[in-house]
C-alpha positions in Angstrom: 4.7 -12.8 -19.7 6.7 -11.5 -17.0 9.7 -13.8 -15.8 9.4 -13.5 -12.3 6.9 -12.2 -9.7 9.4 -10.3 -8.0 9.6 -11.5 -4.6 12.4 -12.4 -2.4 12.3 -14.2 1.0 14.1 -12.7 4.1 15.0 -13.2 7.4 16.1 -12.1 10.8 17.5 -14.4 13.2 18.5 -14.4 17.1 20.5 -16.9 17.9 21.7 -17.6 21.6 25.2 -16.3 22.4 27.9 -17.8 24.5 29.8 -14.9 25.3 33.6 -14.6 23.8 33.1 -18.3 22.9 33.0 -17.5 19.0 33.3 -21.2 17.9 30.2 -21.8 19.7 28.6 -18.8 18.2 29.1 -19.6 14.8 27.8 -23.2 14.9 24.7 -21.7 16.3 24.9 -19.3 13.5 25.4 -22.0 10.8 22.4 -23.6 12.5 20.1 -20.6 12.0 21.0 -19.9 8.3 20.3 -23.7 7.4 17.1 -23.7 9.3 16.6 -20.5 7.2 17.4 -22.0 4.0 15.3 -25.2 4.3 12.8 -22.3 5.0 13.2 -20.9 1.7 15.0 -17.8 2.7 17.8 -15.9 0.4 18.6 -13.1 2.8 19.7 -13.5 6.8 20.1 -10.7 8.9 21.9 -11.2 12.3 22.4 -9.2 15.6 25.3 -7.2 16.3 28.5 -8.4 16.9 27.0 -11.8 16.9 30.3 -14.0 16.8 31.4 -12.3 19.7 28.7 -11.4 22.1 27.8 -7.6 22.2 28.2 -7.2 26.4 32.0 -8.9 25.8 32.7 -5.5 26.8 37.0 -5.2 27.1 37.5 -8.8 25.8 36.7 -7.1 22.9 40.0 -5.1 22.6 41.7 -8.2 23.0 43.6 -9.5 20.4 43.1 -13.0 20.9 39.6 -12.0 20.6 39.7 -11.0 17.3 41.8 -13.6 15.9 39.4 -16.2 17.6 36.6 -14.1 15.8 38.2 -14.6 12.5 39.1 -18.5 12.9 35.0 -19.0 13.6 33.8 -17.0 10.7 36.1 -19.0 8.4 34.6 -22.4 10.6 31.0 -20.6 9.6 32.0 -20.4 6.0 33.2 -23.8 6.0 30.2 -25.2 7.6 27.6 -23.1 5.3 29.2 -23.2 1.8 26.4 -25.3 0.2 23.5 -23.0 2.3 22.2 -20.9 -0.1 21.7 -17.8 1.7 23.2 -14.7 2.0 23.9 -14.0 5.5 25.0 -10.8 7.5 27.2 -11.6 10.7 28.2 -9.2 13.2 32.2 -9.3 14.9 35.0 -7.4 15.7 37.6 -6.6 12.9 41.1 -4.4 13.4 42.4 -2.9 10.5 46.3 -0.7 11.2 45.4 -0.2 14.7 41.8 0.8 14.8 39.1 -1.8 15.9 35.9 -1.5 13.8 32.2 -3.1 14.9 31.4 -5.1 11.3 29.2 -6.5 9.4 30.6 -9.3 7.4 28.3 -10.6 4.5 29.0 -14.0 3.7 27.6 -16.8 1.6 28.5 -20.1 0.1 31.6 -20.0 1.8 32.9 -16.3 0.9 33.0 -13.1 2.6 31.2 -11.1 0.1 32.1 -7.0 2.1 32.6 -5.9 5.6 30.5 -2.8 6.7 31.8 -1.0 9.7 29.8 0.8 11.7 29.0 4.5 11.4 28.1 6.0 14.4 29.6 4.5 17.8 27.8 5.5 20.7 29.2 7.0 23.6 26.4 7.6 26.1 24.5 6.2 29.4 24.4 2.1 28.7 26.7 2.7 25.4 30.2 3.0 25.9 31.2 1.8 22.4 33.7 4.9 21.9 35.8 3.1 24.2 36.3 -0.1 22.2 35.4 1.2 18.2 36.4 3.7 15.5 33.4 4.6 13.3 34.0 3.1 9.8 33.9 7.2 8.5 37.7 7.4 9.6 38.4 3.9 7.6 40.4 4.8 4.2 41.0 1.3 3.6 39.0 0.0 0.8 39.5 -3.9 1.1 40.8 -5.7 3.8 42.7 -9.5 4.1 40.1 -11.4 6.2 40.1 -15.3 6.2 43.1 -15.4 3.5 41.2 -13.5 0.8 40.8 -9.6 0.0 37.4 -8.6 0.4 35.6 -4.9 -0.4 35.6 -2.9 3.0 33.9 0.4 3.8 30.7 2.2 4.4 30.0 3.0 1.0 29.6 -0.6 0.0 25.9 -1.9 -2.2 25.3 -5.2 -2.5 23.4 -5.8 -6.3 22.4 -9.2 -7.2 23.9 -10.3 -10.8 20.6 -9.4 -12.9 20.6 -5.7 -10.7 17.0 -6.5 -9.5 18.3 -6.7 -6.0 19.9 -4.5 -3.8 20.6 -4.3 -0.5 22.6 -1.9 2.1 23.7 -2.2 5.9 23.7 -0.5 9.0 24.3 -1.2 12.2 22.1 -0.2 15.4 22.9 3.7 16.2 23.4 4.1 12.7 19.2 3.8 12.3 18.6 6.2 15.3 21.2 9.4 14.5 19.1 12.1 12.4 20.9 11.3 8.8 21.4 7.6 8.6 23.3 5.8 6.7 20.5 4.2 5.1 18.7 7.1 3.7 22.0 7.3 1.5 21.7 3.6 0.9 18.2 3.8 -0.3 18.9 6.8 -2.7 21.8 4.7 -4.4 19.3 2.2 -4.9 19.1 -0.1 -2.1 15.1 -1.7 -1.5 16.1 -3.8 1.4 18.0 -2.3 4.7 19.9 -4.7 7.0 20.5 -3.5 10.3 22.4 -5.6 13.0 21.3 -4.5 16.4 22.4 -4.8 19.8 18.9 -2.1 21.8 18.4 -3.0 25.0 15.0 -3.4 26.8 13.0 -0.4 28.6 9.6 0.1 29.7 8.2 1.1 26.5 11.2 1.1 24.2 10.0 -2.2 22.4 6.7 0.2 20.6 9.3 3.1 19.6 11.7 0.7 18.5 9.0 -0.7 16.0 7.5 2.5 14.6 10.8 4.1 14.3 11.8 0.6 12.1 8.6 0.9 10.4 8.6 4.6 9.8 12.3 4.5 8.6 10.8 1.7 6.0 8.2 4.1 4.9 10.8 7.2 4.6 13.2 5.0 2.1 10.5 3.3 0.5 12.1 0.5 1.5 12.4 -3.2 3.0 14.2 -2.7 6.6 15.5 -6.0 8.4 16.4 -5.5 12.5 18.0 -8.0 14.6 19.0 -7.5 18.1 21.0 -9.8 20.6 18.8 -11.3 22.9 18.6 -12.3 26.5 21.6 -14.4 26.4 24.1 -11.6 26.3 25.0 -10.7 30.1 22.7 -8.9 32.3 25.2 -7.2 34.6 23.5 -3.5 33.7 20.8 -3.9 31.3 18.5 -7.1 29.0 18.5 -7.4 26.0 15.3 -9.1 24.2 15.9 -10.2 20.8 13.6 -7.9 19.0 13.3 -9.1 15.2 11.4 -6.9 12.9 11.1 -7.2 9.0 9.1 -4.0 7.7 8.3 -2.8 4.1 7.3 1.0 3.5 5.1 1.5 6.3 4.0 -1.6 7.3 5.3 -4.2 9.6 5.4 -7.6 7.6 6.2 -9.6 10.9 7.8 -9.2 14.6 9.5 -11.7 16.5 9.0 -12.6 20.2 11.0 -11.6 22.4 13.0 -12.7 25.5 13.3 -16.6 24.5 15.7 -18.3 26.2 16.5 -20.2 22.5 17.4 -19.1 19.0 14.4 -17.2 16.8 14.1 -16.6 13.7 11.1 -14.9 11.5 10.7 -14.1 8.1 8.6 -12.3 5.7 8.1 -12.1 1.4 9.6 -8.4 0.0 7.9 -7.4 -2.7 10.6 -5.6 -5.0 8.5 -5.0 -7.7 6.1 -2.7 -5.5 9.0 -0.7 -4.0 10.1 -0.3 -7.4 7.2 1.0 -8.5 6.6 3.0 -5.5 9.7 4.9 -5.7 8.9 5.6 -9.8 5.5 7.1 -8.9 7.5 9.3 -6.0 9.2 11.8 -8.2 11.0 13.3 -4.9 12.5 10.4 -4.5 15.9 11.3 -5.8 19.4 13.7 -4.5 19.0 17.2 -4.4 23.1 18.6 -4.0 26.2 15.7 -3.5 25.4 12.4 -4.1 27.4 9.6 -2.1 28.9 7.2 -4.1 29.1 3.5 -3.6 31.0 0.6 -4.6 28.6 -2.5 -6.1 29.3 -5.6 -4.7 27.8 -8.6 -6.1 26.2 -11.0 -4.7 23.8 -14.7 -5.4 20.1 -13.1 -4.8 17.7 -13.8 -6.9 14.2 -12.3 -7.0 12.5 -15.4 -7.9 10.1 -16.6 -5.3 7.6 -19.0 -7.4 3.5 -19.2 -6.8 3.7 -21.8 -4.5 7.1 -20.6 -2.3 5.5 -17.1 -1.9 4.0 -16.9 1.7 2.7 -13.4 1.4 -0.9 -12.6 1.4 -2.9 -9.6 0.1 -5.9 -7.5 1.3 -8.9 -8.1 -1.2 -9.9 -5.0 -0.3 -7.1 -2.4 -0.3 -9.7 0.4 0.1 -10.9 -0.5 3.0 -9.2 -0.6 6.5 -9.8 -4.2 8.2 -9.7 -2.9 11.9 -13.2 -1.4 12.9 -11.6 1.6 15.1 -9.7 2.3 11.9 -12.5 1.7 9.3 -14.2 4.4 11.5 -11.4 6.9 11.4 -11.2 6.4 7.6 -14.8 6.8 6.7 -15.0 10.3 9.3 -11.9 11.6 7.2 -13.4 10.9 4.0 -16.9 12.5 4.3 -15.1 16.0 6.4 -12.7 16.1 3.2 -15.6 15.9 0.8 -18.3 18.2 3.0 -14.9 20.9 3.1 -14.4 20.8 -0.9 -18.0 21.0 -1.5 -18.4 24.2 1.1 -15.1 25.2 -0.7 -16.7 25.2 -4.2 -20.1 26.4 -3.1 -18.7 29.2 -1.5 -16.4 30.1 -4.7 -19.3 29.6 -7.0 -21.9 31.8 -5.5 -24.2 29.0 -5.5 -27.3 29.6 -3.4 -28.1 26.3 -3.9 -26.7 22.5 -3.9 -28.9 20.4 -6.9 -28.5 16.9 -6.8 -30.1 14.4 -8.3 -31.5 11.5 -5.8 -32.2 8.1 -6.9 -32.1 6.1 -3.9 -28.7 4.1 -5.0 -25.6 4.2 -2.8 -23.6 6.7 -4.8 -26.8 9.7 -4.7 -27.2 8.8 -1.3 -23.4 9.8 -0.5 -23.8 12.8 -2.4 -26.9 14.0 -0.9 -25.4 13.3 2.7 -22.3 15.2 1.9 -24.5 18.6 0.7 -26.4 18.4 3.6 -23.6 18.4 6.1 -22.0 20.7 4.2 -25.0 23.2 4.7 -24.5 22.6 8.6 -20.6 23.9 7.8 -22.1 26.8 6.4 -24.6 27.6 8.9 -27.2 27.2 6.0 -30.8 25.0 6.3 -31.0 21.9 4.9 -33.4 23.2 2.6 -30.9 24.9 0.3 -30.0 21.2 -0.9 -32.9 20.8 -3.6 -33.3 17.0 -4.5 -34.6 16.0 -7.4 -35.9 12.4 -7.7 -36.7 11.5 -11.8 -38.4 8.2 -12.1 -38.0 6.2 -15.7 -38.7 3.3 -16.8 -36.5 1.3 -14.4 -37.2 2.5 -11.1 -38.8 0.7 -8.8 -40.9 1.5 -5.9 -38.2 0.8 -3.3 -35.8 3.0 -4.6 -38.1 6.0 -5.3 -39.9 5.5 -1.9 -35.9 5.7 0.0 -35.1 8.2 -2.1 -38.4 10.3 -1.1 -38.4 9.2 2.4 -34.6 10.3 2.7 -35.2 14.0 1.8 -38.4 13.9 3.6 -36.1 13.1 6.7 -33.2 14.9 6.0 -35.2 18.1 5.5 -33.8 19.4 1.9 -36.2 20.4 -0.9 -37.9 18.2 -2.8 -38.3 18.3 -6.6 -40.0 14.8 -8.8 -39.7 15.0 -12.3 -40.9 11.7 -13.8 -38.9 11.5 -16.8 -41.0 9.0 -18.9 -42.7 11.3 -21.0 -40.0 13.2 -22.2 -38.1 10.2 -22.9 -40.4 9.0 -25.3 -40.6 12.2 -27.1 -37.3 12.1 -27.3 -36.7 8.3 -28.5 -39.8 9.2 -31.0 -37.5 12.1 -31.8 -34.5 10.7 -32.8 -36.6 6.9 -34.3 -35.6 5.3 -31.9 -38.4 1.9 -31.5 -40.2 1.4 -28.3 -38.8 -2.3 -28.4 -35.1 -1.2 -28.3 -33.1 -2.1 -25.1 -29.9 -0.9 -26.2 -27.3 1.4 -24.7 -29.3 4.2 -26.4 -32.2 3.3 -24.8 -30.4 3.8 -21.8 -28.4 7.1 -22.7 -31.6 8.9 -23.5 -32.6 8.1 -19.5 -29.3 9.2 -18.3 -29.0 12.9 -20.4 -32.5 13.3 -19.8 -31.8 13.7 -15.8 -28.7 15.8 -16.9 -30.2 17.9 -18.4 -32.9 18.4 -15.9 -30.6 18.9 -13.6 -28.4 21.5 -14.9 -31.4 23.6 -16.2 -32.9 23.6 -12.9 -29.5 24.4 -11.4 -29.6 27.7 -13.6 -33.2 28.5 -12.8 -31.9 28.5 -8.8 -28.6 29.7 -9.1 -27.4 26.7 -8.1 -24.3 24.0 -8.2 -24.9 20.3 -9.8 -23.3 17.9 -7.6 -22.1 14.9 -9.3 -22.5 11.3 -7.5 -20.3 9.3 -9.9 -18.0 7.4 -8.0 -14.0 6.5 -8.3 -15.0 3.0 -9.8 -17.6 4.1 -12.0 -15.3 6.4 -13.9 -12.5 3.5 -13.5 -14.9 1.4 -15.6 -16.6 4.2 -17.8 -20.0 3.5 -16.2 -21.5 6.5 -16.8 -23.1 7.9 -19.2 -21.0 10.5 -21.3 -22.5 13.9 -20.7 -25.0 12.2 -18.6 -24.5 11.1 -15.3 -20.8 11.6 -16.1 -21.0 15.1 -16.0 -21.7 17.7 -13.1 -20.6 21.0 -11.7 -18.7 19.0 -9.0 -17.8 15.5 -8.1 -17.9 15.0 -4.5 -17.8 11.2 -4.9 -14.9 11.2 -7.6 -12.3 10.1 -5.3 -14.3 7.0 -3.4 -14.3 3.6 -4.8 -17.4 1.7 -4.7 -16.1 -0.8 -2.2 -15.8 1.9 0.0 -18.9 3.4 -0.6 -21.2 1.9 1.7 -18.9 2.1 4.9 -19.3 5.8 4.1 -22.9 6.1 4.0 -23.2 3.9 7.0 -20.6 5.9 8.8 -23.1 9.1 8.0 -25.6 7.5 9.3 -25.2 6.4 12.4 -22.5 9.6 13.4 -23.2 12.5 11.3 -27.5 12.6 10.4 -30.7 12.5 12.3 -32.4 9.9 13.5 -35.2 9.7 11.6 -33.2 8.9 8.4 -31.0 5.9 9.5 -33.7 3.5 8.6 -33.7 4.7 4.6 -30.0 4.7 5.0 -29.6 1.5 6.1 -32.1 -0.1 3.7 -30.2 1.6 0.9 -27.2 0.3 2.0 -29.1 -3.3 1.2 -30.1 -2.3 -1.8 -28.4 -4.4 -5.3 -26.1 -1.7 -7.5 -28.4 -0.8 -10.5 -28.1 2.2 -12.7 -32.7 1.2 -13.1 -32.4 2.0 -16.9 -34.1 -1.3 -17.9 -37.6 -2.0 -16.9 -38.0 -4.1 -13.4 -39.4 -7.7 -13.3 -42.6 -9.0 -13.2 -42.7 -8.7 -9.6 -41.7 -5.3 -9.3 -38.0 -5.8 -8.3 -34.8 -4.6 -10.0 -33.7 -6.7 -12.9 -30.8 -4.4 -14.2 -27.6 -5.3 -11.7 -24.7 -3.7 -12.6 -22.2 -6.3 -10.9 -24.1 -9.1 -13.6 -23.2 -7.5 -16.4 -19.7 -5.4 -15.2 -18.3 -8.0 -12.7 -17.8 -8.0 -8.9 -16.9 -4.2 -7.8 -14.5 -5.7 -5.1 -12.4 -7.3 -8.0 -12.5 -4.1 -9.7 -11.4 -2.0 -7.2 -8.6 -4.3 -6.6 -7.4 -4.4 -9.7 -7.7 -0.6 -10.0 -5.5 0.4 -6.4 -3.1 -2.2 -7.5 -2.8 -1.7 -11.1 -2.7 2.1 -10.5 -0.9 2.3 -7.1 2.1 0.3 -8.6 1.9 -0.4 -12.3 1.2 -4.4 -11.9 0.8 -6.5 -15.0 -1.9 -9.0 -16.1 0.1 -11.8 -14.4 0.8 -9.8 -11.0 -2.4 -8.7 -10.9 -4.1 -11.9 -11.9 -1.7 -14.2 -9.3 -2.6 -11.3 -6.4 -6.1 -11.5 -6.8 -6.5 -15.4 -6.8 -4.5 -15.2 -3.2 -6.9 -12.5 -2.0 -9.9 -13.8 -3.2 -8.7 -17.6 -2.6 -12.2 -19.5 -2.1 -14.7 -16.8 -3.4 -13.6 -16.8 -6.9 -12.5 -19.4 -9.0 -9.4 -18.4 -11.6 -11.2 -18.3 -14.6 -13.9 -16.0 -13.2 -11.2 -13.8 -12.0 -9.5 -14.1 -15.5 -12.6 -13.0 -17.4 -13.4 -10.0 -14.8 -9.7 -8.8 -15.1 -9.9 -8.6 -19.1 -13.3 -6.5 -18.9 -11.5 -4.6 -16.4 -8.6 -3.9 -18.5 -10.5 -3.4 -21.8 -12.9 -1.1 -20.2 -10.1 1.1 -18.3 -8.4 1.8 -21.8 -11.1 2.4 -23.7 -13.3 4.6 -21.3 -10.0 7.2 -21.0 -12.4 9.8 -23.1 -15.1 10.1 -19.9 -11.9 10.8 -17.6 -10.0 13.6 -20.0 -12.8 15.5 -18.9 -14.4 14.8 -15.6 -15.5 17.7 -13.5 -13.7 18.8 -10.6 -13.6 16.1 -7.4 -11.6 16.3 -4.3 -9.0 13.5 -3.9 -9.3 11.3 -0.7 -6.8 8.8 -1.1 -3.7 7.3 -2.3 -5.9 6.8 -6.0 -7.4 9.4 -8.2 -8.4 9.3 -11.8 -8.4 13.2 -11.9 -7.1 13.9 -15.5 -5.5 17.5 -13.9 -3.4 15.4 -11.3 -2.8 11.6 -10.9 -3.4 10.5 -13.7 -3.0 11.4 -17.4 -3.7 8.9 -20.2 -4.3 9.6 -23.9 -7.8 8.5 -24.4 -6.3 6.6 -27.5 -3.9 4.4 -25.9 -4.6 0.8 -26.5 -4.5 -2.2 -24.2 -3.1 -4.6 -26.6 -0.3 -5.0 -24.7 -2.2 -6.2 -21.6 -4.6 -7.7 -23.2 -2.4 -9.8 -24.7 -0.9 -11.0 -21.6 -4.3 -11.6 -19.7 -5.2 -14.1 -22.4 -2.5 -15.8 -21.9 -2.9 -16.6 -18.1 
């Protein structure tokens, strides 16, 4: 089992500043990072110059200043030495002459390092040139501060004992100068970014301010913490608003309020073990030329955020975008990238026609959608899509009348081939009895459409277009050189979750409106392969979700367990937050052993999948992401999910 779930809890905190009045500061400080600590948090990012008060302006040339500075950081060490949390405070610190703006990382009663700052503005509201030296000119590499030598320098990384945590500051115009600091930071290794901030407020400032945090998060693969000084620093020119951001690679985890007249504080679960992971998978995540090297300072983080302490939540449905505007947005994307492969291929392939093979299920539906579009790319008549609709002994009436109906509407040829015939031929063939139900019952269904398929293909000049979709070949549910094969995948790269969204999408945007009533029935219609006879009544009695498991849970275990590499246990403790209330544990137990025996042993059907065009962040494409040996085994894993 794996010994922790790799979480850490963070923080950023505003408190209210008494300007020059750095006794008062730093009880308000020590206030904060106990609140923060009864909170759960290990790691406290503060504003800049915090001690102090940013807007001190020439008071903070003055030595008395400084001094005072240093007497309340030792009164904040003093009153926080049994907090557990690493802190970063922001004050003043002279060294031989030259006055640096610091960051001073301190817990239990030590100063751990001091960063100075980088790059000192000198410009409009920023006259920081005028007071500070930028920590590049430092050549010190410790400094005496509150009777002990501590590491100073820009070139400082701060590693937790075990090495599983590692964290690097900057301060404010260090995050907005073309090469940061941090990009540095992130290559030596550091997940997390602290940045102390002092940004004032603009019309409009607060919404760059947050994408350029976010974005820089997403750049670095990375955790980044902001703190600013709020609206307690002096007003004489310009406001400041307390803006508190924690973001992690792309995405904004949570935001403070801003402009309160009291001290904030908000905090947010980083997920190490995904950044990890993330920058593995990112194989241009590394130095090209020089590297910069850094100093390791250690420090008392652990990355070891229990079930219950562990805030965080996650998206059951990673595929699938939770705002509508978005969902839109995603599913247009999707069905232009797969109508531009398919015209791509068609066009390569001298096809005269598109054959596909229509059974009135979500995944043909798709398909057929996506060839008919594509015809309008071409400038060619719908009728150059031939559909072929081959009944067995499992289809039911409202399948084949969708399917038919469909065409009918969408104006494509029309081809039914009722399979039953042959099949029996075929079972009598190979001795097969009339009573068997087995998989090779079912097979002989499935190659018996392939085949059809890819004759009738030749006799048109045509292109097979495969409907197989991204968690069907996660699972292996296809059948091999049945409806696993094609001349082209359109649907390779869509997970079933997604599926639907995409045909409803095409529906009520891209077709006519004559077929958005099949659509949307088919869209209603239970997943079933219709290899097994139907019920007495008629009805579908072959559901794939009974027998393979809820496709939501599979597709969540598939984005997560390919996306990042996650274990049985991460994997297993993620999906009973997501799906808190739908499933119970040992349901999502015995779903994510099926999933993980059927991933490893299915391998074969994806070594060689025809061609598919990629649409997001998760492909099974044995020529690009992913490359397995179809004899690897899952012992390993399987080992692990028994034991949960």
């Amino acid at each position: 089992m794996e010994d922790t779930l790799g979480f850490i809890k963070v923080g950023c905190g505003c408190p209210v500043v008494s300007l020059a009045d750095c006794r008062k500061n730093a009880e308000r400080i020590a206030e904060l990072m106990r609140h923060a600590a009864d909170d759960g948090v290990s790691l406290l990012a503060l504003p800049e110059l915090s001690l102090v008060g940013y807007t001190s302006a020439d008071l903070l040339m003055q030595p008395f200043v400084h001094r005072e500075s240093e007497h309340a950081l030792d009164n904040l060490l003093s009153m926080t030495n049994t907090v557990p949390v690493v802190a970063v405070v922001g004050l003043p610190i002279p060294v031989r002459g030259k006055l640096y703006n610091c960051a001073a990382v301190i817990s239990q009663g030590e100063v751990l390092g001091v960063v100075p700052k980088t790059y000192i503005p000198n410009y409009s509201e920023f006259y920081e040139a005028r007071w500070f030296t930028s920590g590049d000119y430092a050549d010190e590499k410790t400094i005496m501060l509150c009777g002990h030598e501590v590491p100073f320098g820009t070139d400082l990384l701060f590693t937790s004992e075990n090495g599983k945590i590692r964290f690097g500051v900057e301060i404010c115009e260090d995050l907005w100068v073309p090469k940061s600091p941090s990009a540095d930071l992130a290559l030596a290794g550091a997940q997390i970014i602290i940045n102390l901030s002092a940004t004032d407020e603009m019309v409009g400032k607060d919404s760059y301010r947050c994408d350029l945090v976010r974005m820089q998060s997403a750049k670095l693969v990375s955790a980044y913490l902001y703190a600013s000084t709020g609206v307690s620093e002096s007003t004489t020119d310009l406001v400041f608003g307390g803006a508190t951001y924690i973001a992690e690679n792309g995405a904004m985890l949570s935001k403070g309020e801003r402009f309160l007249s009291k001290s904030s504080y908000i905090s947010a679960d980083i997920d190490l073990r995904k950044l990890d992971a993330m920058r593995v998978h990112t194989n241009t995540f590394a130095v090209v030329g020089e590297r910069k090297q850094y100093r390791s300072v250690s420090v008392p983080l652990r990355d070891d955020l229990d079930e219950d302490s562990i805030t965080r939540t996650f998206d059951p449905h990673p595929f699938i975008p939770s705002e509508q505007s978005a969902m839109h947005e995603r599913c247009q994307e999707i069905f232009s990238i797969q109508t531009n492969a398919l015209a791509r291929r068609l066009v390569a392939s001298y096809s005269k026609n598109a054959v596909i093979g229509v059974s009135g299920g979500l995944d043909s539906t798709l398909a057929l959608l996506v060839a008919v579009k594509t015809m309008d790319l071409l400038g060619r008549p719908h009728s150059d899509v031939i559909g072929i609709t081959m009944p067995g002994f499992g289809t039911t009436s409202r399948t084949h009348d969708n399917a038919i109906g469909l065409m009918r509407a969408l104006g494509v040829t029309i081809k039914e081939i009722d399979i039953t015939k042959a099949c029996i031929q075929h079972m009598a063939d190979i001795e097969l009895p009339d009573t068997d139900r087995s998989t090779t019952y079912e097979n002989v269904q499935a190659r018996e459409r392939t085949q059809i398929l890819m004759d009738y293909s030749n006799k048109v000049g045509g292109l097979v277009v495969g409907t197989g979709d991204l968690s069907e070949l996660a699972l292996g549910w296809c059948t091999y050189n049945g409806d696993h094969m094609s001349m082209y995948g359109v649907n390779a790269g869509v997970p079933k979750t997604l599926v639907r969204y995409v045909v409803r999408y095409a529906a009520e945007n891209e077709m006519q409106r004559e077929a958005k009533p099949f659509l949307l029935d088919i869209i209603d219609t239970p997943i079933s392969p219709e290899l097994l006879p139907a019920d007495k009544d008629g009805k579908i009695a072959q559901k794939t979700e009974d027998f393979v498991g809820p496709y939501e849970l599979h597709d969540f275990f598939l984005y997560n367990f390919l996306r990042f590499g996650f274990g049985p246990q991460r994997l297993y403790f993620m999906a009973s937050r997501a799906f808190d209330g739908k499933y119970q544990q040992p349901v999502i137990k015995k779903w994510l052993i099926t999933f993980l025996k059927r991933f490893f042993s299915q391998q074969f059907k994806r070594s060689v999948m025809p061609d598919g065009p990629k649409v997001g962040t998760v492909s099974l494409s044995p020529r690009g992401d992913w490359r397995m040996p179809s004899d690897a085994t899952a012992a390993m894993w399987l080992s692990e999910a028994e034991e949960l």
